[in-house]
C-alpha positions as CSV (number, residue, x, y, z in Angstrom):
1,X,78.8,94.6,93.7
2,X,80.9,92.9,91.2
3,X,84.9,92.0,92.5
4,X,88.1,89.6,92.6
5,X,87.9,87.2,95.3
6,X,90.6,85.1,96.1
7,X,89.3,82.0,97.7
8,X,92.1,80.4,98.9
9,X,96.3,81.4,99.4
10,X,98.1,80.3,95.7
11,X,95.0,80.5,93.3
12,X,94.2,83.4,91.4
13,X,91.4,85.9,92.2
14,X,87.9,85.5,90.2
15,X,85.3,87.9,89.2
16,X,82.1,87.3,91.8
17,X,79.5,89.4,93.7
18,X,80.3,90.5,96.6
19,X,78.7,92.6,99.6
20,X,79.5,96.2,99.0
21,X,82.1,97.8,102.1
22,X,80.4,101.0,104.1
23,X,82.3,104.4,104.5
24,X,82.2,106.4,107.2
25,X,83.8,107.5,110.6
26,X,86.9,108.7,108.5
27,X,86.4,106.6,105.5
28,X,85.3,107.2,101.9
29,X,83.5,105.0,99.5
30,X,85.2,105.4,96.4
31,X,84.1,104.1,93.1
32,X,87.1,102.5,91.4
33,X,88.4,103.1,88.1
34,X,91.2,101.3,88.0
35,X,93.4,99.0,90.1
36,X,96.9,97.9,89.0
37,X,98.1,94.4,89.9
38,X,101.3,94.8,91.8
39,X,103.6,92.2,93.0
40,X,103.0,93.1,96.0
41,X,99.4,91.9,95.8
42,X,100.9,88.6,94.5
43,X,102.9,88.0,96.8
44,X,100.0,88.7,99.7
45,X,97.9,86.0,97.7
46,X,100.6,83.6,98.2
47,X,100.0,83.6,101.3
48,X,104.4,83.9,102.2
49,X,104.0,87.6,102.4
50,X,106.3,88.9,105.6
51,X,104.1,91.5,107.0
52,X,100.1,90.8,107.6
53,X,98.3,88.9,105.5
54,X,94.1,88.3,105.2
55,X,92.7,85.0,105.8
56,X,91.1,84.0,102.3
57,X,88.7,84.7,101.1
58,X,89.3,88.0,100.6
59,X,89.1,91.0,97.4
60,X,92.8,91.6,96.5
61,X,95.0,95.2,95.7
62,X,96.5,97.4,97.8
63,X,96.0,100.6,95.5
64,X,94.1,102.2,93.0
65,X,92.1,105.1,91.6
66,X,88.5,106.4,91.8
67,X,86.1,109.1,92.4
68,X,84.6,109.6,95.8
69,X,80.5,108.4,96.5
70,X,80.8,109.7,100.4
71,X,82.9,110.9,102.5
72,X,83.0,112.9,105.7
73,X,86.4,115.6,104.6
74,X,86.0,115.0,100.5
75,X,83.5,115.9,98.5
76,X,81.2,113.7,96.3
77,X,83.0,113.0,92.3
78,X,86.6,114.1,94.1
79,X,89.0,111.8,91.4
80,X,91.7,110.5,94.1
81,X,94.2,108.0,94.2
82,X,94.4,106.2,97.5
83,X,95.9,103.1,99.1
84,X,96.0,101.1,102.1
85,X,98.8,101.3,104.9
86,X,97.7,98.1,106.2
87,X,96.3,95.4,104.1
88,X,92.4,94.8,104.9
89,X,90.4,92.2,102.7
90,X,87.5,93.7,103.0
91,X,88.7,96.5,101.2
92,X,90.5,95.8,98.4
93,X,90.8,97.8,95.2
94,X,89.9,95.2,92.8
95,X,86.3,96.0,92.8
96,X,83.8,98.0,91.6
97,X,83.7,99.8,95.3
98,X,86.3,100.4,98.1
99,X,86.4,101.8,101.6
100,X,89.5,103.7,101.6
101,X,91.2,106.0,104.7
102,X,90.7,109.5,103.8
103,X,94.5,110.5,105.3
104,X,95.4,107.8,102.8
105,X,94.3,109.9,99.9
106,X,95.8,112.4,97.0
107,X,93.1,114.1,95.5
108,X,94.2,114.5,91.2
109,X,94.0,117.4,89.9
110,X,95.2,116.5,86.6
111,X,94.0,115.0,83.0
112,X,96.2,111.9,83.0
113,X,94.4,108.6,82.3
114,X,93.5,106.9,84.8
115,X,95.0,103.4,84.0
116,X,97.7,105.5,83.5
117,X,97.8,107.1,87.5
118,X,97.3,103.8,89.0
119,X,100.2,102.3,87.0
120,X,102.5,105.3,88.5
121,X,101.3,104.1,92.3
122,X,103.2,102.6,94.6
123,X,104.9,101.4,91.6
124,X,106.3,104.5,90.8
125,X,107.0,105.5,93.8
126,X,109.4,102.4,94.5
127,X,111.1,103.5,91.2
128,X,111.4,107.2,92.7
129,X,112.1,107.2,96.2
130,X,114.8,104.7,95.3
131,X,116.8,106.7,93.4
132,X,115.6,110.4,94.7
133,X,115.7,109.1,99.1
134,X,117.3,106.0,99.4
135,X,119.9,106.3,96.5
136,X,120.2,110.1,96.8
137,X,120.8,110.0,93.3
138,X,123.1,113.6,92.5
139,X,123.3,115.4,89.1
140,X,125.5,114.0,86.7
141,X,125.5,110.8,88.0
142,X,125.4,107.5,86.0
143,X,123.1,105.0,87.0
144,X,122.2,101.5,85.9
145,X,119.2,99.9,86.4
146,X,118.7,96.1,86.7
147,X,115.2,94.4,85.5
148,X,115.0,97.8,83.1
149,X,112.1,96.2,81.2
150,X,109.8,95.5,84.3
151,X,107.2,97.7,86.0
152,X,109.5,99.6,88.4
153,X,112.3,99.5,85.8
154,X,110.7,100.8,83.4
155,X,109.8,104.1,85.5
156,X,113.2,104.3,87.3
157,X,114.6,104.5,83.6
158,X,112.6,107.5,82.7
159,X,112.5,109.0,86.6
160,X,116.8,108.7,86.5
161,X,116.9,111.1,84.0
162,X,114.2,113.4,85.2
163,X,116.2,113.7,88.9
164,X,119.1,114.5,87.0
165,X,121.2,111.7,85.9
166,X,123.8,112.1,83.5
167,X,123.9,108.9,82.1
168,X,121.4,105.5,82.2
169,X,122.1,102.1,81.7
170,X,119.0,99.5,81.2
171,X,120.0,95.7,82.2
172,X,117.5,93.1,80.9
173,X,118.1,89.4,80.6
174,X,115.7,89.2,77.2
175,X,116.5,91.0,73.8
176,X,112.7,92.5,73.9
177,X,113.4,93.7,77.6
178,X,117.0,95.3,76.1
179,X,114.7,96.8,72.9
180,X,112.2,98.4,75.3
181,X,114.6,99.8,77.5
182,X,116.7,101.7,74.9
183,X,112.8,102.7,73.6
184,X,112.2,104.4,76.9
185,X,115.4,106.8,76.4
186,X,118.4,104.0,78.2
187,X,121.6,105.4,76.7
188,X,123.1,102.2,76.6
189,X,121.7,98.4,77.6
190,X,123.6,95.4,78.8
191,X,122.5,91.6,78.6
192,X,122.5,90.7,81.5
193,X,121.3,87.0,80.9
194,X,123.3,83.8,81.5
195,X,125.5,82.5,84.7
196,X,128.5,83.8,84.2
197,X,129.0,86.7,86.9
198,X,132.1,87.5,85.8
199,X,130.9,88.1,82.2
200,X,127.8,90.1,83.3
201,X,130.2,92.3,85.2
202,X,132.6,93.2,82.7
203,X,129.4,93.9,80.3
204,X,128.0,95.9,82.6
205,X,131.4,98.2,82.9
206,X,131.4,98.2,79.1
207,X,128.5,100.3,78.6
208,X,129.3,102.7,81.3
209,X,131.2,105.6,80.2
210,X,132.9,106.8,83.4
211,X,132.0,105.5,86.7
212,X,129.0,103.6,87.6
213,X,128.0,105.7,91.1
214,X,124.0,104.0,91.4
215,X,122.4,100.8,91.1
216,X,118.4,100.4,91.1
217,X,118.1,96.8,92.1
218,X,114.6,95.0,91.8
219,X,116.5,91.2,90.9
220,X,119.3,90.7,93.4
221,X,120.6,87.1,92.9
222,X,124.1,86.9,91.0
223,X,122.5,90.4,89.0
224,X,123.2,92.3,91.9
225,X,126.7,90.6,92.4
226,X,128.0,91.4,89.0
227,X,126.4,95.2,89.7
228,X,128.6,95.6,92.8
229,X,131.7,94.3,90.8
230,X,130.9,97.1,88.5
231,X,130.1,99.8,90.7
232,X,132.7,102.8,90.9
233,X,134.3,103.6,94.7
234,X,131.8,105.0,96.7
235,X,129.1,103.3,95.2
236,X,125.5,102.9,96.1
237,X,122.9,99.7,95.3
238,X,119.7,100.1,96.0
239,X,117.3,96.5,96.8
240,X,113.9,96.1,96.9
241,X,113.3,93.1,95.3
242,X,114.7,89.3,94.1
243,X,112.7,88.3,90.9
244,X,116.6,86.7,89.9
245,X,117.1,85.2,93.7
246,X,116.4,85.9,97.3
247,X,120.2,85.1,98.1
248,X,123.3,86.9,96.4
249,X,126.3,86.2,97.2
250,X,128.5,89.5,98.3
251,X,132.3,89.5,98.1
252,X,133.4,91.4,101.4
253,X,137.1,92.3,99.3
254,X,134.6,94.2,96.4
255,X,132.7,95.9,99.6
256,X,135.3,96.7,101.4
257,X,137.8,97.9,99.1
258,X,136.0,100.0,97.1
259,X,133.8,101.1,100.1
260,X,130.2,100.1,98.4
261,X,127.0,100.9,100.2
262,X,124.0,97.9,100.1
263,X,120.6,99.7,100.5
264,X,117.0,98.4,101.5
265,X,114.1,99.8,100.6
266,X,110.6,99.4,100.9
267,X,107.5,101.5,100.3
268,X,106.0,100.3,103.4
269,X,108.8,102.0,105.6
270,X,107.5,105.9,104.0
271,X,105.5,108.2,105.9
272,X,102.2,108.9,103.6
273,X,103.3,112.3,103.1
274,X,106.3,111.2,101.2
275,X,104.3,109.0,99.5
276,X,101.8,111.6,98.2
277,X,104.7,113.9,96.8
278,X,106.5,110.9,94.5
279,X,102.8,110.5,93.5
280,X,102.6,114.4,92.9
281,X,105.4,114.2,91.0
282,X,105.0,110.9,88.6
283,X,101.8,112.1,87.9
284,X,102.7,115.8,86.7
285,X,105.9,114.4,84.7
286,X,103.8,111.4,83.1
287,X,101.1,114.2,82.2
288,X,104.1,116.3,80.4
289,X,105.0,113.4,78.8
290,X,108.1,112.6,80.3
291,X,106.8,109.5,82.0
292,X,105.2,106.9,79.9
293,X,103.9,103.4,81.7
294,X,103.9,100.5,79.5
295,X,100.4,99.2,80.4
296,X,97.6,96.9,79.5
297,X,94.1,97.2,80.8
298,X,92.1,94.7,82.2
299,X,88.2,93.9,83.3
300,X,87.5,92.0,86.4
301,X,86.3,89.0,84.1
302,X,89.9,88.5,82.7
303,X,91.2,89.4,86.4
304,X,92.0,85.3,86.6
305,X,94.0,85.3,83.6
306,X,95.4,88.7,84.4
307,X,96.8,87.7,87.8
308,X,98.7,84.5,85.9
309,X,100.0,87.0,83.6
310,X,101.6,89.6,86.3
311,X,103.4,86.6,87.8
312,X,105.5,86.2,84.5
313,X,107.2,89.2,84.4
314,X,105.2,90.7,81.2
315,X,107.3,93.5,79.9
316,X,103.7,95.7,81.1
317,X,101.7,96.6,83.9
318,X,98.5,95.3,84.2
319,X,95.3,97.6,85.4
320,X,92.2,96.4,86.3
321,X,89.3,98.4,85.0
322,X,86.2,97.5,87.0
């Protein structure tokens, strides 16, 4: 079968033919339709990832969408979304075949494109469970959200309002980033470009009307300093990734005096069964319209180029369609 193989940790995966995976004994071949490129699958390829990593070479992504060949508990042309709880090379997505874990499945039942499902995977579901779990984001609330014009931004933006914000702010360090956020329904937008914490602070308290009680945080670095500053008492941030630095540096007087809270989060610490009802629920609001993925799609001949390209933060998520 045709897939990506990465060769080697730091180079980008290339179409080739590889030997097809076998299902059975719990798991289901599944005929892919498409496979996002996360940053998560970057950062595996690296070969820095924290958790476990496959020794190269190996087919890359952790996620995707397909219809089922064989299975022993689905039946044959089920359309499910699936993904992996622990990374497995032989597996990957990115391929015209995969052997997924049938308990790691949600079987669709809806229309929605399916470039469009895998872009509202595990990438949605960062951008949900942030603000919905970890956040506990409550009606009325304002919320601003940093990297607005990325991947999870982008869905956190539309998924704030939809759990009931009352106000949302979109944070981008590039005019086009600051345009597509107030395109996706931001009631306000703040540059947050440049050095100057300080400055990117008080902008960031300009465009809130009220107090700022939630911060979805996919940058950190100085971003999430100035977002602290600007947080109202009680405050929440919310981290799950450091595209603008893997340090920032926290001021213990803004902490402690206004009694801020610094959260964690990662996808990899939910139980599946969370995971399938974000999934549930990005896919029913992105099939009402509600939800809409900026996206490009992707054949496994351009996969090369296309991995180059998700590394550069591209304003869109990129699908493979094998």
């Amino acid at each position: 079968m045709r897939a990506g193989l990465l060769r080697g940790f730091g180079n980008p995966p290339e179409a080739s033919d590889v030997t097809p995976p076998e299902g059975g004994n719990g798991r289901a071949l599944v005929r892919v339709t498409a496979a996002p490129i996360n940053l998560l699958d970057l950062f595996i390829g690296s070969g820095r990832f924290y958790g476990d990593s496959p020794e190269p070479p190996y087919v890359p992504g952790v996620e995707g969408i397909g219809t089922v060949v064989e299975a022993d508990g689905l039946e044959p042309g089920t359309r499910v979304w699936f993904s992996f709880e622990r990374f497995d090379g032989a597996r990957g997505s990115m391929a015209e075949l995969c052997a997924v874990d049938e308990q790691r499945t949600v079987v669709l039942e809806h229309t929605l494109d399916d470039a469009v499902a895998a872009a509202l995977g595990l990438t949605g579901v960062a951008a949900w469970m942030s603000l919905s779990w970890r956040g506990k984001l409550e009606q009325g609330e304002q919320v601003l959200v940093l990297g607005a014009a990325g991947a999870v931004g982008q869905v956190a933006l539309q998924a704030a309002r939809i759990l009931g914000a009352g106000r949302v702010i979109g944070a981008s360090r590039s005019e086009e980033g600051r345009a597509i956020a107030s395109r996706l329904g931001a009631d306000a937008v703040v540059d947050s470009s440049g050095g100057d914490v300080d400055a990117i602070a008080e902008r960031m308290e300009s465009a809130c009307e009220g107090p700022l009680s939630l911060v979805i945080d996919p940058v950190w670095g100085d971003l999430a300093t100035a977002a602290l500053r600007a947080l109202a008492p009680g405050g929440r941030l919310v981290n799950f990734g450091s595209s603008a630095g893997i340090v920032a540096p926290l001021d213990s007087a803004v902490i402690r005096s206004k009694s801020l809270s610094v959260l964690g989060y990662t996808n990899l610490a939910l139980p599946f069964e969370n995971i399938r009802s974000a999934i549930s629920s990005l896919h029913q609001h992105a099939a009402a319209g509600r939800i809409n993925p900026i996206l490009d799609r992707v054949d496994l001949d351009e996969l090369a180029s296309a991995w180059k390209r998700a590394g550069e933060s591209p304003h869109q998520k990129l699908v493979v369609v094998p």
